[in-house]
N, C-alpha and C positions, 0 to 999 in steps of 0.2 A: 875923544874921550872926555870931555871938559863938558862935552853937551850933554853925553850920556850922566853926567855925577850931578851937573844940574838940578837933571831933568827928576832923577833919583831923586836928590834933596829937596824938589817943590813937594813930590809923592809922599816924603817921608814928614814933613813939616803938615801937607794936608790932611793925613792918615792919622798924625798925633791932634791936630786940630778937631778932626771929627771923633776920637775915644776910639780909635785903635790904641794897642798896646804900644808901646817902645820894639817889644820883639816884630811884633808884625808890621810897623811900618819901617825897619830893618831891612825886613823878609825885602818888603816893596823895592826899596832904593836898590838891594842886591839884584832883584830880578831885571830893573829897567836896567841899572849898571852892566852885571853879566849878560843879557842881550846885547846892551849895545856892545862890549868886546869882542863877541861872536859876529856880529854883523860887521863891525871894522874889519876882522882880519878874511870874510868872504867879499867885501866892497874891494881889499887890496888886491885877494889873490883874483877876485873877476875883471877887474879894470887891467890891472895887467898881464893877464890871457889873452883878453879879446882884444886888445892894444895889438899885442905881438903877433895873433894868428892873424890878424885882417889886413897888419901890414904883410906879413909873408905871402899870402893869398895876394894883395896887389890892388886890394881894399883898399879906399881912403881910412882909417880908424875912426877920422871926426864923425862919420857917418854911420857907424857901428858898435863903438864905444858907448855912448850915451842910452842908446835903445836896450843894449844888451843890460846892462851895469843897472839900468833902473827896472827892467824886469828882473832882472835876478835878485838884486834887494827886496824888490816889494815882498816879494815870494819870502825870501829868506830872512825876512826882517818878522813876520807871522812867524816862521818856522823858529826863530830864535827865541823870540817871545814863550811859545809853546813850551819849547825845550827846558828856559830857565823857569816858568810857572810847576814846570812836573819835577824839577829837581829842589827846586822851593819848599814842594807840595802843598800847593796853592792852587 
């Protein structure tokens, strides 16, 4: 969470730097922030599915875990992105 507010506040500091408004480099920090809270709470619920199904199945996790967790991010780290720019309306 501490990276996602960051990461927001370089966006919002560079957005005021280059003559965006105060509201719209707002808008910024809000969308990279609300992304990144969407993507947390899909990296918990993924990491710990494919933890518990691959040990039930008789999988190692170390070997399934990683692959799965960073496909599914990539993917859902776009799709969050997406999501908070259209609720922004940005």
């Amino acid at each position: 969470m501490v990276l996602y507010g960051f990461i927001g506040t370089l966006f919002f500091a560079s957005s005021l730097v280059f003559g965006r408004t105060t509201l719209g480099s707002f808008r910024v920090f809000i969308v990279f922030f609300g992304s990144g809270l969407l993507l947390t709470g899909i990296i918990v619920l993924t990491s710990i599915t494919s933890a518990f199904v691959s040990y039930k199945k008789g999988i190692d996790p170390d070997n399934v875990v990683i692959p799965v967790v960073t496909t599914v991010v990539d993917v859902a780290g776009v799709i969050s992105l997406l999501i908070m720019l259209n609720i922004m309306g940005m």
